[in-house]
Biopython code that builds the backbone (N, CA, C, O; Angstrom):
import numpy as np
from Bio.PDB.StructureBuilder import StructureBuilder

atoms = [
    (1, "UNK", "N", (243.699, 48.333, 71.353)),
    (1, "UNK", "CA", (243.432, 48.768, 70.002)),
    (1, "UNK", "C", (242.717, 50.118, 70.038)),
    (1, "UNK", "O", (241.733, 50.158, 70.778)),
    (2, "UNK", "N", (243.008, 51.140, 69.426)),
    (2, "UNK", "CA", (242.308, 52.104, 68.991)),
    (2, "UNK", "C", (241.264, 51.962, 68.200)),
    (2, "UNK", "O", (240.749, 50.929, 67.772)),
    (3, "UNK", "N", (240.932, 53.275, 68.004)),
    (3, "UNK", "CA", (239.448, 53.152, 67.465)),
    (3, "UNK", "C", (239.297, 53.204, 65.880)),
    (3, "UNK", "O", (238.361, 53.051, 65.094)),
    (4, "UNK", "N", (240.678, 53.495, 65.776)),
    (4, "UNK", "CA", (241.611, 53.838, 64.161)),
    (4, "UNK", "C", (241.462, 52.139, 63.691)),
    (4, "UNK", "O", (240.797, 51.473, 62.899)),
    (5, "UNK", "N", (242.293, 51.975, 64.491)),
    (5, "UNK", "CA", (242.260, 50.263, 64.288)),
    (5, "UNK", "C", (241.633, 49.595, 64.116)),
    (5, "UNK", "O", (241.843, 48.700, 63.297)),
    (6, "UNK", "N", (240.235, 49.736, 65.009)),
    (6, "UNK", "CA", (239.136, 48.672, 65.250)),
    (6, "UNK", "C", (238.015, 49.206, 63.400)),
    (6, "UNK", "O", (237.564, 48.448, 62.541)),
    (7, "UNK", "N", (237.975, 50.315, 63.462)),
    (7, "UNK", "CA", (237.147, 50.898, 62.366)),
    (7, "UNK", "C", (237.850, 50.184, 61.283)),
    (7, "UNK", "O", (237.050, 49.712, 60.477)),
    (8, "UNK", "N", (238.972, 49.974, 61.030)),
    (8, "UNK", "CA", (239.618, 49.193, 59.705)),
    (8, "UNK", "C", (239.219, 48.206, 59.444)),
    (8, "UNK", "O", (238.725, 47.777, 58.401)),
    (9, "UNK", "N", (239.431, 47.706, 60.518)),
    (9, "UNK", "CA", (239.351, 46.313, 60.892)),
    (9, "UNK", "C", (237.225, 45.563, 60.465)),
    (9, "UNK", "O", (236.735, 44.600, 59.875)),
    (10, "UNK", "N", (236.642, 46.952, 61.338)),
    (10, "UNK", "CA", (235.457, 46.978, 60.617)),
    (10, "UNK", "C", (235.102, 46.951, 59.122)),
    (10, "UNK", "O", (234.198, 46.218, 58.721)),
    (11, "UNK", "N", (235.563, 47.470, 58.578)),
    (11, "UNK", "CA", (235.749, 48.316, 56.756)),
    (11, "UNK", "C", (236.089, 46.895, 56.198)),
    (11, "UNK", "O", (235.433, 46.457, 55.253)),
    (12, "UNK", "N", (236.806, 46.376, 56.597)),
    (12, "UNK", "CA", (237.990, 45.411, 55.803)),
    (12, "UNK", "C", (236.993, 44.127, 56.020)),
    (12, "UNK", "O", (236.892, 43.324, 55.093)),
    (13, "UNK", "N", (236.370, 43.954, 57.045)),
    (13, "UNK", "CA", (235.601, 42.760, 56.933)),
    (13, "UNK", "C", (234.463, 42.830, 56.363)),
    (13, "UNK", "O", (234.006, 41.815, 55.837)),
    (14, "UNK", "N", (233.797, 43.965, 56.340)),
    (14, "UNK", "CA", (232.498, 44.554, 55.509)),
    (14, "UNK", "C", (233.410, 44.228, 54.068)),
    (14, "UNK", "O", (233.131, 43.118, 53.615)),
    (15, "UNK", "N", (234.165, 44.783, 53.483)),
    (15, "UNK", "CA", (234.347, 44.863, 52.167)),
    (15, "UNK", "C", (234.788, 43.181, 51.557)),
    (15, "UNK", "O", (234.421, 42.750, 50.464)),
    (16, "UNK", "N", (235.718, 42.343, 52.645)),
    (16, "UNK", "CA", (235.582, 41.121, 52.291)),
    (16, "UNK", "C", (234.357, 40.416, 51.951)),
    (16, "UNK", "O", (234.060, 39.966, 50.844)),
    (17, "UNK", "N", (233.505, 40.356, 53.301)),
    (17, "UNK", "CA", (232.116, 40.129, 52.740)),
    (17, "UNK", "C", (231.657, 40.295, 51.580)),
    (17, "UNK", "O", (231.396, 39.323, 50.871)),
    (18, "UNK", "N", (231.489, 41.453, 51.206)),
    (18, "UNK", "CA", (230.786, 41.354, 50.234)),
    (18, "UNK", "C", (231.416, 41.284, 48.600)),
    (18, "UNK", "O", (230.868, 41.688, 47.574)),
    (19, "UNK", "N", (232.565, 40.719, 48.735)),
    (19, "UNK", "CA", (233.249, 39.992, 47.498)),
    (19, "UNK", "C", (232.051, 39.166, 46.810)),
    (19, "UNK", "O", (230.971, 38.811, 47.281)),
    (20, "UNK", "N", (232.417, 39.047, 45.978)),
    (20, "UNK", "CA", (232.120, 38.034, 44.728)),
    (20, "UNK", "C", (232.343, 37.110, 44.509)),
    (20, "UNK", "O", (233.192, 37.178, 43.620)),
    (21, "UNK", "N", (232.098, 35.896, 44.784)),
    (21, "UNK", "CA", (232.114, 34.316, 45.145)),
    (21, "UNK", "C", (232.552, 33.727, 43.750)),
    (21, "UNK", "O", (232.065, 34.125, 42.692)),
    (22, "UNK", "N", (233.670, 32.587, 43.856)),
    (22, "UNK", "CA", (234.056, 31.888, 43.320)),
    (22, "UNK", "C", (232.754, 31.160, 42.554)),
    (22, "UNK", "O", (231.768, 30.809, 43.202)),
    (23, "UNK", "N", (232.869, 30.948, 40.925)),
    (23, "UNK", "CA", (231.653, 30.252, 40.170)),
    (23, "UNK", "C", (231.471, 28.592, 41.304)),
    (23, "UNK", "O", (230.431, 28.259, 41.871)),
    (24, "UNK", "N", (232.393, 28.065, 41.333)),
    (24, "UNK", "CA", (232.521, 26.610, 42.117)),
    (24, "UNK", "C", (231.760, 27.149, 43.746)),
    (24, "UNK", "O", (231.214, 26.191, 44.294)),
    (25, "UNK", "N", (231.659, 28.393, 44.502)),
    (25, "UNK", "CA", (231.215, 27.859, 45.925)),
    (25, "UNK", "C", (230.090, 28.395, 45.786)),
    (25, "UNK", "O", (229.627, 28.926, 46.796)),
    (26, "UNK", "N", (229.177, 28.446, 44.356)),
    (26, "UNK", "CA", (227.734, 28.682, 44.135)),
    (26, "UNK", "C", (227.029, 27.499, 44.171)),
    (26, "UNK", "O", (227.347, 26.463, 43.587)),
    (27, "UNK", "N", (226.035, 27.682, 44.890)),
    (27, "UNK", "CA", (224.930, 26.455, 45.089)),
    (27, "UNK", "C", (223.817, 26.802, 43.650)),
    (27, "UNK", "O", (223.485, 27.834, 43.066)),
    (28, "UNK", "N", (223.532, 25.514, 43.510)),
    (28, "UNK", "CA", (222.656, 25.636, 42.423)),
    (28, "UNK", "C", (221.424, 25.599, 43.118)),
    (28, "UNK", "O", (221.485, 25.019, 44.202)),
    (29, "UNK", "N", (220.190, 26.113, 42.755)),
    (29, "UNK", "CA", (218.800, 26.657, 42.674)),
    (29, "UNK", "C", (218.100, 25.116, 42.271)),
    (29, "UNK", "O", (218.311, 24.343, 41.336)),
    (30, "UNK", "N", (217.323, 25.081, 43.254)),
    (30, "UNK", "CA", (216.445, 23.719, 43.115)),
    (30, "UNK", "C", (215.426, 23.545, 42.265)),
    (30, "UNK", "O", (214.312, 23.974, 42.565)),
    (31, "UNK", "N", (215.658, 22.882, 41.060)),
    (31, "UNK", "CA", (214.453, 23.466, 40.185)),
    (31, "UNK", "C", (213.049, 22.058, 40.209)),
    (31, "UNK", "O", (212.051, 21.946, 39.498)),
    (32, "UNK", "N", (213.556, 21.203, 41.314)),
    (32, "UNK", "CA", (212.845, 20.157, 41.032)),
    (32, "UNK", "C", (212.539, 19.315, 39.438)),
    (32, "UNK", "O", (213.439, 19.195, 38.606)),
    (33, "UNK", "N", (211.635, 18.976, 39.297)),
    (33, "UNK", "CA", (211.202, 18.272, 38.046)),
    (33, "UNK", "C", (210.839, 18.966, 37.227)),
    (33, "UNK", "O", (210.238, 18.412, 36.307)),
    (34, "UNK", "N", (210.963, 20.034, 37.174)),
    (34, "UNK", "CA", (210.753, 21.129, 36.431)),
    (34, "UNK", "C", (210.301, 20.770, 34.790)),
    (34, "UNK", "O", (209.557, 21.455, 34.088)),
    (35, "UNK", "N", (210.843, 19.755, 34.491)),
    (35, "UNK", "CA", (211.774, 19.865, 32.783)),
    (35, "UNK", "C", (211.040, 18.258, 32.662)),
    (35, "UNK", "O", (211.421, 17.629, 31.674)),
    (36, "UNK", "N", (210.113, 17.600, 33.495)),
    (36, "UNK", "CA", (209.991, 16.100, 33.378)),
    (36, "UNK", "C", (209.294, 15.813, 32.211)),
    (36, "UNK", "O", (209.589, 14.743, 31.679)),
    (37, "UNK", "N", (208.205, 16.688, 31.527)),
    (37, "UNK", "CA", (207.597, 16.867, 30.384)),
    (37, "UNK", "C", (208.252, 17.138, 28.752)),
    (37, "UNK", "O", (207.567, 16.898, 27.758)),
    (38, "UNK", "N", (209.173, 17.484, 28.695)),
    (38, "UNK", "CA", (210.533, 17.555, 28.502)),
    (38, "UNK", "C", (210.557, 16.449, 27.602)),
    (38, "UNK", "O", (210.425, 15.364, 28.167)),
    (39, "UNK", "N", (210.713, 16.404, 26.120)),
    (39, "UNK", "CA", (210.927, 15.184, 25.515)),
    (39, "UNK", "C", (212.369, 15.182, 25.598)),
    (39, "UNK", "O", (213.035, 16.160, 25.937)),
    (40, "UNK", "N", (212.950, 13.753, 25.192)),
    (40, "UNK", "CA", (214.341, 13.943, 25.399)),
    (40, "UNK", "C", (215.314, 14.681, 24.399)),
    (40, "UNK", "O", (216.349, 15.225, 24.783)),
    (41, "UNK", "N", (214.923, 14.656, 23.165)),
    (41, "UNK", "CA", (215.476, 15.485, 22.454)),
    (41, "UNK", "C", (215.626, 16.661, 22.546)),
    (41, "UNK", "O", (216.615, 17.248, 22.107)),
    (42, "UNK", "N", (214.388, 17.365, 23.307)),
    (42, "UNK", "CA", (214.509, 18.652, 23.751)),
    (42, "UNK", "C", (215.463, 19.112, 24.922)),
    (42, "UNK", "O", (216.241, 20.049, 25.103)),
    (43, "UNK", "N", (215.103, 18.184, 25.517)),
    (43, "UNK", "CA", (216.059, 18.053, 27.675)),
    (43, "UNK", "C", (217.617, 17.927, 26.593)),
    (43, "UNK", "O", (218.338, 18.893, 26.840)),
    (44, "UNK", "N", (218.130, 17.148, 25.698)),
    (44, "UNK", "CA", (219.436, 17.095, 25.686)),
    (44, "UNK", "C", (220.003, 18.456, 25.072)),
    (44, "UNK", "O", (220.928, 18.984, 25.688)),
    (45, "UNK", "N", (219.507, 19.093, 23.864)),
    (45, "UNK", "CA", (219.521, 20.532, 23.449)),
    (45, "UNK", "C", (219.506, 21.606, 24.367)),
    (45, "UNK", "O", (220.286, 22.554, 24.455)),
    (46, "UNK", "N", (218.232, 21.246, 25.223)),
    (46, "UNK", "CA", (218.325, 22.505, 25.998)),
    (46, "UNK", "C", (219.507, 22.380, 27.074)),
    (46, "UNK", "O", (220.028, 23.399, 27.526)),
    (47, "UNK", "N", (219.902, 21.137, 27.459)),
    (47, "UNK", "CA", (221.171, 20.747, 28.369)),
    (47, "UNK", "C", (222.748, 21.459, 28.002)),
    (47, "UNK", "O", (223.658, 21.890, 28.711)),
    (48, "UNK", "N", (222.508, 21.310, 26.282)),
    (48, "UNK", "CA", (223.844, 21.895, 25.264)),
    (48, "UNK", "C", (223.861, 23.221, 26.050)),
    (48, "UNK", "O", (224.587, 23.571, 26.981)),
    (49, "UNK", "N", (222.626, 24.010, 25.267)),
    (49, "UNK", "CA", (222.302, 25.118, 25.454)),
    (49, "UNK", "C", (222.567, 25.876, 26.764)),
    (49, "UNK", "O", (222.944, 27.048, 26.773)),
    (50, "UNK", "N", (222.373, 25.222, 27.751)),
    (50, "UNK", "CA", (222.605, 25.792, 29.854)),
    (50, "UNK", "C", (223.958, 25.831, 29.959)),
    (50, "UNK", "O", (224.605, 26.742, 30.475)),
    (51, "UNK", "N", (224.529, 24.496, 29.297)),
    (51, "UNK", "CA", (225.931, 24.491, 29.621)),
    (51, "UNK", "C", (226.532, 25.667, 29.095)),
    (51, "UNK", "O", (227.665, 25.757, 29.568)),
    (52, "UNK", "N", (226.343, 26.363, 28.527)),
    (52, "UNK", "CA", (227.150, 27.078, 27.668)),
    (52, "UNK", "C", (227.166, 28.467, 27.649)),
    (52, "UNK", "O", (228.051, 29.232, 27.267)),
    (53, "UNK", "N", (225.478, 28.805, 28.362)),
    (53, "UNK", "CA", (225.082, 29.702, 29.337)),
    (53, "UNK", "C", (225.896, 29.577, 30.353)),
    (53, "UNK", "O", (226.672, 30.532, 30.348)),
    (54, "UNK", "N", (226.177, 28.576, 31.572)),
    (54, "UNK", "CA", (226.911, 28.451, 32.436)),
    (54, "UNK", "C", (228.341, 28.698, 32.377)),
    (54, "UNK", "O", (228.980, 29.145, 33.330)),
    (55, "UNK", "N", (228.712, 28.477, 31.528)),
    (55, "UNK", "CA", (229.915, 28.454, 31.007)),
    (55, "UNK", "C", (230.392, 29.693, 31.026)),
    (55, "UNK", "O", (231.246, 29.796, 31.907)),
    (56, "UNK", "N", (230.149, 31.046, 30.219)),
    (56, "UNK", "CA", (229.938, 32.345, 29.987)),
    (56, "UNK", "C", (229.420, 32.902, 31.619)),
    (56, "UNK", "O", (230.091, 33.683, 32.293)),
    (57, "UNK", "N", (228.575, 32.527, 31.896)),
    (57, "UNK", "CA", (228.406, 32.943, 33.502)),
    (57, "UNK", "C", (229.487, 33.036, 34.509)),
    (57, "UNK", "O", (229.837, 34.069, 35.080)),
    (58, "UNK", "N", (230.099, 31.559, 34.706)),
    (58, "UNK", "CA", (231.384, 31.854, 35.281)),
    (58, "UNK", "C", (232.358, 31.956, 34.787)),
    (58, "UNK", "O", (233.349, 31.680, 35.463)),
    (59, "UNK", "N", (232.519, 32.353, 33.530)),
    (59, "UNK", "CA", (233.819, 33.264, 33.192)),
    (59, "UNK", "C", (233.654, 34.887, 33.599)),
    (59, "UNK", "O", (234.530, 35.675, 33.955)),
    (60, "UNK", "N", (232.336, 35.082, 33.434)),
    (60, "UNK", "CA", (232.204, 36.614, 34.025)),
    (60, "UNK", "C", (232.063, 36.900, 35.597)),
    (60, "UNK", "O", (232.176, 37.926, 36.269)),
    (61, "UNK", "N", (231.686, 35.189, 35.986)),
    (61, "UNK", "CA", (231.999, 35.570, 37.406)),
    (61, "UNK", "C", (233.569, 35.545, 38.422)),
    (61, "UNK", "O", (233.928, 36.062, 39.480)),
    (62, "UNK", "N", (234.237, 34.551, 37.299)),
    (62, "UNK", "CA", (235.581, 35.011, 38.034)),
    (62, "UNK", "C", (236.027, 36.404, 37.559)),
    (62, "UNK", "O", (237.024, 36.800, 38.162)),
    (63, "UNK", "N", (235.703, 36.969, 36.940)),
    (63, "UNK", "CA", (236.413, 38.267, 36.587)),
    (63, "UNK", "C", (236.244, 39.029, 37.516)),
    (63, "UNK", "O", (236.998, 39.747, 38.172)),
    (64, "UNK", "N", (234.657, 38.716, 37.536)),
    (64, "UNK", "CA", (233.893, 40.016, 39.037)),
    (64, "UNK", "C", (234.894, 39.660, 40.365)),
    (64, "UNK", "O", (235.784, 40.370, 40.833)),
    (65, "UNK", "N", (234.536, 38.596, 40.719)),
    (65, "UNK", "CA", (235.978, 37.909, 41.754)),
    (65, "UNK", "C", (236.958, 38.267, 41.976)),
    (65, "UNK", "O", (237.333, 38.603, 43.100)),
    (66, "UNK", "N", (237.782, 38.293, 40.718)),
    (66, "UNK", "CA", (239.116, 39.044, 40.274)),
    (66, "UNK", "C", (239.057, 40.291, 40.981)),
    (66, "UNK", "O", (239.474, 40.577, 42.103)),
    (67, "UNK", "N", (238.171, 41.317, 39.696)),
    (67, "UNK", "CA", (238.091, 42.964, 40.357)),
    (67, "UNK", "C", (237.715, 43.035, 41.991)),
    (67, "UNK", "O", (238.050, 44.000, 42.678)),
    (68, "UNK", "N", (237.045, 41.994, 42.473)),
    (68, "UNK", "CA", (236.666, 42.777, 43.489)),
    (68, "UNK", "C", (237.789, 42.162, 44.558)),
    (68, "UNK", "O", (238.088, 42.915, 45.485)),
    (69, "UNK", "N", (238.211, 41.312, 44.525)),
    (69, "UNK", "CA", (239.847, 41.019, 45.316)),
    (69, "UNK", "C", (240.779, 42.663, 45.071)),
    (69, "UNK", "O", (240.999, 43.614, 45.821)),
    (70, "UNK", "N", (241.101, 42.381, 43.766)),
    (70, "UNK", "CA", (241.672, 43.771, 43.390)),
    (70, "UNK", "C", (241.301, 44.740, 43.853)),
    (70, "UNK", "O", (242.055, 45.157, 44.733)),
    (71, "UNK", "N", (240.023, 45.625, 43.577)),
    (71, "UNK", "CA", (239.722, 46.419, 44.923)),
    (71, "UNK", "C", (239.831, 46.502, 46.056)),
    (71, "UNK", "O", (240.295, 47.574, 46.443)),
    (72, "UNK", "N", (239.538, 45.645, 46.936)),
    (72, "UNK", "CA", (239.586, 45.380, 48.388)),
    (72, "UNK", "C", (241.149, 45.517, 48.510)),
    (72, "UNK", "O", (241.558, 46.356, 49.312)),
    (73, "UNK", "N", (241.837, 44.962, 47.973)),
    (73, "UNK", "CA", (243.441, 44.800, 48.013)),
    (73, "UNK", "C", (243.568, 46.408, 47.974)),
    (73, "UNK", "O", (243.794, 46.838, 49.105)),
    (74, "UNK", "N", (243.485, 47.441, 46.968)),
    (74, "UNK", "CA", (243.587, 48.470, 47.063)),
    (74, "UNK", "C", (242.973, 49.414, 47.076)),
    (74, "UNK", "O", (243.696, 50.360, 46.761)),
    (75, "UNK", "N", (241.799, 49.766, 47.313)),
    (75, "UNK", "CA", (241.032, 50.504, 47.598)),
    (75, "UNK", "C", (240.170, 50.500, 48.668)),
    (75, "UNK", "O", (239.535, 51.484, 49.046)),
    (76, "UNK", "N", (240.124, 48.846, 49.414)),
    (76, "UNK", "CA", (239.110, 48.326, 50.338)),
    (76, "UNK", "C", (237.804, 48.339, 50.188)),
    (76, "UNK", "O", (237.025, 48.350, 51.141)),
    (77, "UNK", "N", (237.334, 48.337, 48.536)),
    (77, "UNK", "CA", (235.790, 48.602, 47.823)),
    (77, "UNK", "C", (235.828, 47.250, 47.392)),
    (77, "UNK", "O", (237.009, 46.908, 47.464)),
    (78, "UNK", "N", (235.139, 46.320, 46.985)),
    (78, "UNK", "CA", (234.656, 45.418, 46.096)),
    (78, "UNK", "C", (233.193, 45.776, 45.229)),
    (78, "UNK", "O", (231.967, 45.705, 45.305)),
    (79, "UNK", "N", (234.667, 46.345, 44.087)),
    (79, "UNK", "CA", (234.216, 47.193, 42.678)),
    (79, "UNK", "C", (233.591, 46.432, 42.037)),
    (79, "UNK", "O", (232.730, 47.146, 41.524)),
    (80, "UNK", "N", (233.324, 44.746, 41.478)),
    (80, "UNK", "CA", (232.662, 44.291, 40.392)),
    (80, "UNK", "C", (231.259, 43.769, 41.346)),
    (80, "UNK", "O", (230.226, 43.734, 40.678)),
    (81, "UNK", "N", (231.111, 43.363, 42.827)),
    (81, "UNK", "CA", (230.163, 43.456, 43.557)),
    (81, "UNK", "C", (229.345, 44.686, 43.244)),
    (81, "UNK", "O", (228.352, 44.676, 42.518)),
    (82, "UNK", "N", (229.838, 45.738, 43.845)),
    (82, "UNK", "CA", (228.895, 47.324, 43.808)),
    (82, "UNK", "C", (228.758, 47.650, 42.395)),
    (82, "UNK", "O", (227.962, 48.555, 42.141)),
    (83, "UNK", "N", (229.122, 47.322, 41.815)),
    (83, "UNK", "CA", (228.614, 48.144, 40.321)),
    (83, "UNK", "C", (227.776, 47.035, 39.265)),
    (83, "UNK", "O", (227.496, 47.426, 38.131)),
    (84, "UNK", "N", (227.445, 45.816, 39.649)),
    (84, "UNK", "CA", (226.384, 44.794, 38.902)),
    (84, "UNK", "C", (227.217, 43.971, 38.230)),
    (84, "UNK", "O", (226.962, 43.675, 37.063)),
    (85, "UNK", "N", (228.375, 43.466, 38.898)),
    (85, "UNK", "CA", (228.920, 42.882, 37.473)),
    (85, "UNK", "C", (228.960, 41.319, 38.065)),
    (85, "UNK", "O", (229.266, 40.399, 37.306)),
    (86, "UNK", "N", (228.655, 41.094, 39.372)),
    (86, "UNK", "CA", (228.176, 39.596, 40.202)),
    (86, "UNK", "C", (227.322, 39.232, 39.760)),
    (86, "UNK", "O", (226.329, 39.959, 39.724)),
    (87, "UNK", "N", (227.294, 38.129, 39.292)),
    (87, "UNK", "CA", (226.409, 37.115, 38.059)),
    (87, "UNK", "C", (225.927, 35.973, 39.108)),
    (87, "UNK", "O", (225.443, 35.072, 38.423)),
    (88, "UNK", "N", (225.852, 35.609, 40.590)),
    (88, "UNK", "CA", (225.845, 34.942, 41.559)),
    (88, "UNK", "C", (224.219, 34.252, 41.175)),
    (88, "UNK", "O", (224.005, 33.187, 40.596)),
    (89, "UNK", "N", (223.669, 34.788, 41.463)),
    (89, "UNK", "CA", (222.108, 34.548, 41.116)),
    (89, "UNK", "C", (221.799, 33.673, 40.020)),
    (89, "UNK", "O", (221.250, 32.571, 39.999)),
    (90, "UNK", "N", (222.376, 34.563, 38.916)),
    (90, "UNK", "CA", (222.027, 33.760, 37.662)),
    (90, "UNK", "C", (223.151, 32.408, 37.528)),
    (90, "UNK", "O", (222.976, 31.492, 36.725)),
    (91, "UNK", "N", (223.960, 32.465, 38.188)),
    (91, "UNK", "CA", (225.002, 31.255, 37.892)),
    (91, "UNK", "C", (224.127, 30.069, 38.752)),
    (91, "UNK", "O", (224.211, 28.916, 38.328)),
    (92, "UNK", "N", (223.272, 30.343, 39.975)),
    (92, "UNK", "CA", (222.481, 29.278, 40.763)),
    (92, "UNK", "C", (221.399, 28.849, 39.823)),
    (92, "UNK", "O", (220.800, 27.774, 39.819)),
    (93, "UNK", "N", (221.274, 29.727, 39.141)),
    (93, "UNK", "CA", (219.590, 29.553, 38.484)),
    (93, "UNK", "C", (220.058, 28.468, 37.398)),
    (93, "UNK", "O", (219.580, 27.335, 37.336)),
    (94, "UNK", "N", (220.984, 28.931, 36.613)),
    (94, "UNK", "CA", (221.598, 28.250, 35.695)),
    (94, "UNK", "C", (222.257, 26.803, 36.036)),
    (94, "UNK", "O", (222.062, 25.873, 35.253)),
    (95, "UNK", "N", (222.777, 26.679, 36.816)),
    (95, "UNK", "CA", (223.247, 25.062, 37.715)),
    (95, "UNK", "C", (222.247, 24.040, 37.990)),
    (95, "UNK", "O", (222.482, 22.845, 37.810)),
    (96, "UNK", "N", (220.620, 24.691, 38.622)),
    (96, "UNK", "CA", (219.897, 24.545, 38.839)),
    (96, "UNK", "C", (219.112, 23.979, 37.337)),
    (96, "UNK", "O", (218.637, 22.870, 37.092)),
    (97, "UNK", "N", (219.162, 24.734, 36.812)),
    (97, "UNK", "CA", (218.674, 24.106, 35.205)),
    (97, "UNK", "C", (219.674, 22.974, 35.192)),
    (97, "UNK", "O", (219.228, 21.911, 35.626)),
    (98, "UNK", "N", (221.406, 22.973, 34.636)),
    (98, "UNK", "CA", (221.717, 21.819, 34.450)),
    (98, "UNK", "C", (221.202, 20.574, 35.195)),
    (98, "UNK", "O", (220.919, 19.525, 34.617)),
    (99, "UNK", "N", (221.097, 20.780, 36.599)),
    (99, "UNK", "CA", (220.813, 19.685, 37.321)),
    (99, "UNK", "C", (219.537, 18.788, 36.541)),
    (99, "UNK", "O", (219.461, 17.724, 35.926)),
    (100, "UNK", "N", (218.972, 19.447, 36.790)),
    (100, "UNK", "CA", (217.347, 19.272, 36.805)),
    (100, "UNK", "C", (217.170, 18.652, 35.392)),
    (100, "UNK", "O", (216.521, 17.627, 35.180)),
    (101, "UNK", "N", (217.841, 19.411, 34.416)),
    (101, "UNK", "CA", (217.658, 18.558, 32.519)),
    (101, "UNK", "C", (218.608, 17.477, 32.589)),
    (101, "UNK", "O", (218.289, 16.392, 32.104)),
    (102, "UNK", "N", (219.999, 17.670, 33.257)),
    (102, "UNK", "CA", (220.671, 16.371, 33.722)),
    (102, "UNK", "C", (219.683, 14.738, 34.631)),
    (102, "UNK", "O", (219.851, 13.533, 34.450)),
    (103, "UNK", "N", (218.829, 15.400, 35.453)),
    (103, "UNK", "CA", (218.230, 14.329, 35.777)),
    (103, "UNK", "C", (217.094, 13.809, 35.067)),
    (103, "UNK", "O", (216.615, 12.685, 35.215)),
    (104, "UNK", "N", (216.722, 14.651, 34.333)),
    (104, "UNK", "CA", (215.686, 14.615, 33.284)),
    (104, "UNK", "C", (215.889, 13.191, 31.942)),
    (104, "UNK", "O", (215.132, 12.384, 31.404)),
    (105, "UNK", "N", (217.553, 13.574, 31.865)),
    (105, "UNK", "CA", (217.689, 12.840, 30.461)),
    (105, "UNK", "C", (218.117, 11.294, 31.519)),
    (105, "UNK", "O", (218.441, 10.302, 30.866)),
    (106, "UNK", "N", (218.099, 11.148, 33.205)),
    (106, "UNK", "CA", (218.742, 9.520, 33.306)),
    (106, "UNK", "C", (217.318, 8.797, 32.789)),
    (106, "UNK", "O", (217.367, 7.606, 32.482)),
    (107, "UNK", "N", (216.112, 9.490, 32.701)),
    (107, "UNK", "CA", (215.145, 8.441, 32.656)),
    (107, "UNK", "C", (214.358, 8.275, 30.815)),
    (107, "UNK", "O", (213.351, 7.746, 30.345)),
    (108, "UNK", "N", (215.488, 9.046, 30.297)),
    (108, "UNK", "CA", (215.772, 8.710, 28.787)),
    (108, "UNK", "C", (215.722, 7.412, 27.977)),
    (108, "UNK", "O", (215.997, 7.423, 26.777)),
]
sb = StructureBuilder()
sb.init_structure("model")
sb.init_model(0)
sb.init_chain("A")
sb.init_seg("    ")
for serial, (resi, resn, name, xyz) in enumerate(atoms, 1):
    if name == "N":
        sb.init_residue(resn, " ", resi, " ")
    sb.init_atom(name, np.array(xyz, "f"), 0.0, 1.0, " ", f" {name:<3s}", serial, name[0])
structure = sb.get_structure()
């Protein structure tokens, strides 16, 4: 292999990397008992409320996904990664809430 070769080959795995992850292979954020104080009327509202946040989260995170496949495919950049449009963080934080008001309301 040349050095033409091997450098691509470098580029192309750097730029895979740093794609933009499917909403589903995000781990949710451990929020513990966070929410145990939480009357239940409140834990089930605010439960409405995450979902729906979440919801909107990974619709903007498959898009970022999208573009940045699309880039890499032709440009070898992953464009919705580098320019802020990976919602990764907040989609854990947010999962992390469902969990946590989800376990909140079994002792309802």
């Amino acid at each position: 292999m040349n050095f033409l070769t091997k450098l691509l080959l470098v580029v192309l795995a750097f730029a895979l990397s740093a794609c933009a992850s499917q909403p589903e292979a995000i781990a949710p954020v451990s929020m513990g008992d966070a929410f145990k104080n939480l009357s239940c009327s409140n834990a089930q509202k605010m439960l409405v409320e995450e979902r729906q946040v979440l919801a909107a989260l990974e619709q903007k995170q498959r898009r970022a996904a999208t573009g940045d496949a699309i880039g890499v495919f032709l440009i070898l950049v992953p464009v919705s990664s580098l320019t802020g449009n990976d919602v990764e963080g907040s989609i854990a934080t947010s999962k992390g809430k469902v969990v946590a008001l989800e376990n909140r309301l079994l002792s309802c």
